[in-house]
C-alpha positions as a printed Julia matrix, in Angstrom:
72×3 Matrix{Float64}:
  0.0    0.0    0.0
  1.4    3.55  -0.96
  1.88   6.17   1.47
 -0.72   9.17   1.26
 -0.09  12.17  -0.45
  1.15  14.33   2.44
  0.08  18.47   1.45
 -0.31  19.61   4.93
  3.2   18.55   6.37
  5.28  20.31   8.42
  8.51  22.19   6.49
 11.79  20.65   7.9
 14.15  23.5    6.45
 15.77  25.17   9.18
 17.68  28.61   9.4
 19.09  30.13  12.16
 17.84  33.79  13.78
 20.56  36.42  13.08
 19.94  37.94  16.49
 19.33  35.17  18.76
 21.35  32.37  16.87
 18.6   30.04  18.02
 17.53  27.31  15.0
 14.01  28.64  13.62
 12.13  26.52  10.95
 11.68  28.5    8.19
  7.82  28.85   8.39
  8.15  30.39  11.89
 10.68  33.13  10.44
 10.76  35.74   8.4
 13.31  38.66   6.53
 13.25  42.37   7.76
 12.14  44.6    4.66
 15.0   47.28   5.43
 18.25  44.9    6.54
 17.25  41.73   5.29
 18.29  39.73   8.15
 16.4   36.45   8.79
 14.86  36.79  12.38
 12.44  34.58  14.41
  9.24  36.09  14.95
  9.76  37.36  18.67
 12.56  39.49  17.1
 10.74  40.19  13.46
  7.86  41.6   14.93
  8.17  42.42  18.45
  4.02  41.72  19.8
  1.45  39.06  18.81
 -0.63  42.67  17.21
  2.44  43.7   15.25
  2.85  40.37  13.85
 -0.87  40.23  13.21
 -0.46  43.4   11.41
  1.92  42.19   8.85
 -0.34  39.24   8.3
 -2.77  41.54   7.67
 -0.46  42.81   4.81
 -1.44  46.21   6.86
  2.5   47.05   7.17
  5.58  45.46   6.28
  8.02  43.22   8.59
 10.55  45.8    9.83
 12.44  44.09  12.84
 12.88  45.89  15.98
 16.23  47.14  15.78
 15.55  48.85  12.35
 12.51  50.44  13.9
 13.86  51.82  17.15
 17.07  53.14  14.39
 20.04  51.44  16.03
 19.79  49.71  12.06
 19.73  53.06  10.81
């Protein structure tokens, strides 16, 4: 018997965050729009409502550092 057709399975590509070093799969990270650094969400977005936001596609994923200007 085959195996079935598996659509909804969970990505096993793995990055690491730039700020924490910490191993983050890749669909629980994202890239800063301004320094293009690869960041876990905690550090991408800051708060559940930012990160909501960006869902949202009501602003773009600008990582804490870039938006408090130490990036700058």
């Amino acid at each position: 018997m085959s195996q079935p057709f598996r659509i909804f399975r969970r990505s096993d590509l793995l990055t690491e965050c730039e700020e924490c070093r910490l191993p983050v799969n890749l669909s629980n990270a994202g890239a800063c729009m301004r320094c293009r650094r690869v960041l876990c969400h905690p550090h991408l977005h800051g708060s559940f409502v930012r990160r909501l936001i960006v869902d949202l596609a009501l602003a773009q994923p600008i990582c804490l550092r870039c938006r408090d200007g130490v990036n700058a």
